[in-house]
C-alpha positions as protocol buffer text, in pm:
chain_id: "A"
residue {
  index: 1
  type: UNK
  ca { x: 13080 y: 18522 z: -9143 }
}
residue {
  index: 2
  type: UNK
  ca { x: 12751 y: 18528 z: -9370 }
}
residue {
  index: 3
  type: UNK
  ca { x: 12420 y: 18491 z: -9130 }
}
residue {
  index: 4
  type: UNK
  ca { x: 12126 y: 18397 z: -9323 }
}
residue {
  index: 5
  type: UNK
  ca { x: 11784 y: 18638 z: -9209 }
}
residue {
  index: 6
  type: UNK
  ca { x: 11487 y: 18476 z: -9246 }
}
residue {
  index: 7
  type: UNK
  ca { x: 11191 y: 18629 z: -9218 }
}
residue {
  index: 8
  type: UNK
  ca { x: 10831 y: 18419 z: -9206 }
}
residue {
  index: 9
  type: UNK
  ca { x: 10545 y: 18663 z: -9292 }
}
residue {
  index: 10
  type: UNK
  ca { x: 10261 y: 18396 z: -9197 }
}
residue {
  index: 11
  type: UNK
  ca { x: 10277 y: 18205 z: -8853 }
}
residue {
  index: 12
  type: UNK
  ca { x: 10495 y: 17907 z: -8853 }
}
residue {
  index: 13
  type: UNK
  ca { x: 10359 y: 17591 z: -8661 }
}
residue {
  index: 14
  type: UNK
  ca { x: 10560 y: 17522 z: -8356 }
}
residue {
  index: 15
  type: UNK
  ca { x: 10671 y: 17185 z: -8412 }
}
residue {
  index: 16
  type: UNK
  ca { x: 10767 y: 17266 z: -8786 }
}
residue {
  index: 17
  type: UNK
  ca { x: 10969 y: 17522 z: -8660 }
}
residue {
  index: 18
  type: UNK
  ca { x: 11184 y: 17317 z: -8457 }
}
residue {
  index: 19
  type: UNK
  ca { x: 11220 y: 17018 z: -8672 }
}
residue {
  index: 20
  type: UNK
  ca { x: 11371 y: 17264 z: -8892 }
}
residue {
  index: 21
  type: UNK
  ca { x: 11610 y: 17408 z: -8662 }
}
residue {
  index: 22
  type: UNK
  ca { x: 11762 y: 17121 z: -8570 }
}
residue {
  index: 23
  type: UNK
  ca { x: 11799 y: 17005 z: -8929 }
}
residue {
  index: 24
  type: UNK
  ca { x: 11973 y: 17339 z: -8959 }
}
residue {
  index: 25
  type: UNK
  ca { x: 12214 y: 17254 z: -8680 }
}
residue {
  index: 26
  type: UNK
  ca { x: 12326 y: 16966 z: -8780 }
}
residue {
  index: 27
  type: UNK
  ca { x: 12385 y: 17173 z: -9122 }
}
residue {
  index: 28
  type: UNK
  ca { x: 12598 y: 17409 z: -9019 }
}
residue {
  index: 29
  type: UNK
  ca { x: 12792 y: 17218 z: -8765 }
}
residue {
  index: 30
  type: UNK
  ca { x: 12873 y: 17029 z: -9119 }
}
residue {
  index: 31
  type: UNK
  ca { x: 12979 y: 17333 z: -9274 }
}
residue {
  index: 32
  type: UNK
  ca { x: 12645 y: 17269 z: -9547 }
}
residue {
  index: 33
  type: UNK
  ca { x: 12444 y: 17545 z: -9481 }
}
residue {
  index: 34
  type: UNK
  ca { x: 12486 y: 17894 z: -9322 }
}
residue {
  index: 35
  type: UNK
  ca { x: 12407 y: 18055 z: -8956 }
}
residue {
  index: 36
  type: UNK
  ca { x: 12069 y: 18135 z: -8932 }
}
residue {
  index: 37
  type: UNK
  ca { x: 11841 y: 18423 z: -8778 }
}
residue {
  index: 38
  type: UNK
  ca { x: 11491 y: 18344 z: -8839 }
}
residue {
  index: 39
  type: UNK
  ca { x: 11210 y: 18591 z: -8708 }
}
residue {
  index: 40
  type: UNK
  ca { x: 10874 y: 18456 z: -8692 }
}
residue {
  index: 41
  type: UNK
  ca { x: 10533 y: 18413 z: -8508 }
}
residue {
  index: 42
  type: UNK
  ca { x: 10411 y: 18083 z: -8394 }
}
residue {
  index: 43
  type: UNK
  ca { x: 9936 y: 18050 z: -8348 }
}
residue {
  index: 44
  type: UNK
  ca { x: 9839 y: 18013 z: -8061 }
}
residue {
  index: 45
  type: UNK
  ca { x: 10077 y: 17720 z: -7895 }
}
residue {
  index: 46
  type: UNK
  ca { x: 10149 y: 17595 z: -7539 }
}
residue {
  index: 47
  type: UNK
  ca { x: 10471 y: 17439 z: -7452 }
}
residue {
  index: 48
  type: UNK
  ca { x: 10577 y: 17290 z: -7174 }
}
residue {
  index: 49
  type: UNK
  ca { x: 10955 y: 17305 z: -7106 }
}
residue {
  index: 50
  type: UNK
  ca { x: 11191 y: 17072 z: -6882 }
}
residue {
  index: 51
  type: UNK
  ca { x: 11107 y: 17192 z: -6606 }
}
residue {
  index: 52
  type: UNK
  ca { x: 10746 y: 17247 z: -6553 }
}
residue {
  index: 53
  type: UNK
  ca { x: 10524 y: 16991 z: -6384 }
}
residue {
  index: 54
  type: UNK
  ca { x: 10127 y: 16865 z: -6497 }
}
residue {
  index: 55
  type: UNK
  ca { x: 10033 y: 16997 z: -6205 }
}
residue {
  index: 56
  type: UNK
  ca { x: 10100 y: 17366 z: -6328 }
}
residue {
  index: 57
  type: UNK
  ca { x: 9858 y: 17341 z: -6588 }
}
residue {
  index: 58
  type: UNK
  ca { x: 9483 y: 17394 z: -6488 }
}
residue {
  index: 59
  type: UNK
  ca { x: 9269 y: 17342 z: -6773 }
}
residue {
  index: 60
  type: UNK
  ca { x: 9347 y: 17000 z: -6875 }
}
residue {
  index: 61
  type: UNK
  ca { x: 9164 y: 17014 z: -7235 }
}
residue {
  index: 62
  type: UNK
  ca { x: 9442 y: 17229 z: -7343 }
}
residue {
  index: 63
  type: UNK
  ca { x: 9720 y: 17080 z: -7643 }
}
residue {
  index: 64
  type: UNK
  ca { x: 10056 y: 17103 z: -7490 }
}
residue {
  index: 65
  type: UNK
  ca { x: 10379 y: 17036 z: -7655 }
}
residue {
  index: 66
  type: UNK
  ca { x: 10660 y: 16899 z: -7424 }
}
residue {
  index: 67
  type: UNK
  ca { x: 10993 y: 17022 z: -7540 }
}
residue {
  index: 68
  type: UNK
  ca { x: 11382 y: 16949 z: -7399 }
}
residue {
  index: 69
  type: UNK
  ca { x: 11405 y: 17339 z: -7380 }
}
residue {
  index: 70
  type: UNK
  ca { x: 11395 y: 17488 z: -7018 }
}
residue {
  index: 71
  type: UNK
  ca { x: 11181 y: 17636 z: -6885 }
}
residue {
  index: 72
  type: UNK
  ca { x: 10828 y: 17600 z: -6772 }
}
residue {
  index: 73
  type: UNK
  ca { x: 10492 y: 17655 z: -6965 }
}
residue {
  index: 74
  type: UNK
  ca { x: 10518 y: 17918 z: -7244 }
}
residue {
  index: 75
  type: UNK
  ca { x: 10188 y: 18063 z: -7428 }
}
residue {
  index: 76
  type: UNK
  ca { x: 10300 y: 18173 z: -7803 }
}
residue {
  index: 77
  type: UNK
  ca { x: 10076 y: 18363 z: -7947 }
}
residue {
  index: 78
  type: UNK
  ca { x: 10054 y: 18594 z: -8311 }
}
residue {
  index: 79
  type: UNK
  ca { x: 10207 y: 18909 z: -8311 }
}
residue {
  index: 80
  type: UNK
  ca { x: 10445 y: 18753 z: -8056 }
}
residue {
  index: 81
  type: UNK
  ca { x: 10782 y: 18819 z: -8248 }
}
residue {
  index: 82
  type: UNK
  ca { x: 11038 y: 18518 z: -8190 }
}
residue {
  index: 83
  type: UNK
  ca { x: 11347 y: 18526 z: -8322 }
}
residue {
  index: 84
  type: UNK
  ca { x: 11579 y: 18227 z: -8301 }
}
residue {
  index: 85
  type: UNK
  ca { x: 11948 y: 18200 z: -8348 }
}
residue {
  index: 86
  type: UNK
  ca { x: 12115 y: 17870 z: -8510 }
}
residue {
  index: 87
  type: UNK
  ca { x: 12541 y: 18013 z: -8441 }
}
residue {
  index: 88
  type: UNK
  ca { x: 12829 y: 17788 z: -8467 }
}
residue {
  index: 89
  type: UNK
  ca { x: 12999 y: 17925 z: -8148 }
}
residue {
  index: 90
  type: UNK
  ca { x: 13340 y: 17745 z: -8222 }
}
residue {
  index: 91
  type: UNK
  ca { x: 13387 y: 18021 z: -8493 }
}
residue {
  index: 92
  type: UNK
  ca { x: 13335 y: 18274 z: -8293 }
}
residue {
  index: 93
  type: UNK
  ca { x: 13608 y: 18456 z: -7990 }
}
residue {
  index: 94
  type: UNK
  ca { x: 13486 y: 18279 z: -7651 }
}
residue {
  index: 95
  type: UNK
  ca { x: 13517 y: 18455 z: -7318 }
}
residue {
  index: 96
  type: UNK
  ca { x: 13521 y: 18320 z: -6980 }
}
C-alpha cells in the first residue's frame, strides 16, 4: 500500500484543512485517491470539540470553531506539528 506524505511548509487554516480531509475520505474509501499523511501547522485556532461546554471558555471575544471531533477546547498554534492520518482500515489486518 502507497501512503501519500504531504508536507505543508506555510500554516494551513483550520477549517481548510478539514474540508479537505474529508473530501479525501470519501476518496479513498472510493478507491480514487491514495492514503494520506499530511504534516502541517494550523495559526493560531481554537476549537471546541464534542464534548466541551460554553461555560469552559472564559474570554468570550475569542473565535471558536465547533467541530464533531472529541474532545474539549484545543489551542493550535505555529510550530505546533499536526500530523493527520486519512487510512482505509478495511485493507489493513484488524485485531481484537
Amino acid at each position: 500500500m502507497s501512503i501519500e506524505v504531504k508536507i505543508s511548509k506555510r500554516p494551513v487554516c483550520y477549517k481548510f484543512a478539514m474540508n479537505f480531509l474529508h473530501k479525501r475520505v470519501e476518496q479513498v474509501k472510493a478507491n480514487k485517491k491514495r492514503e494520506l499523511l499530511w504534516i502541517l501547522e494550523h495559526p493560531t485556532t481554537y476549537t471546541a470539540g464534542i464534548r466541551s461546554s460554553s461555560e469552559e471558555v472564559v474570554d468570550k471575544k475569542i473565535k471558536i470553531i465547533n467541530t464533531n471531533r472529541g474532545g474539549k477546547i484545543t489551542l493550535h498554534n505555529p510550530g505546533q506539528k499536526i500530523i493527520y492520518f486519512v487510512l482505509n482500515l478495511n485493507n489493513r489486518k484488524k485485531r481484537y
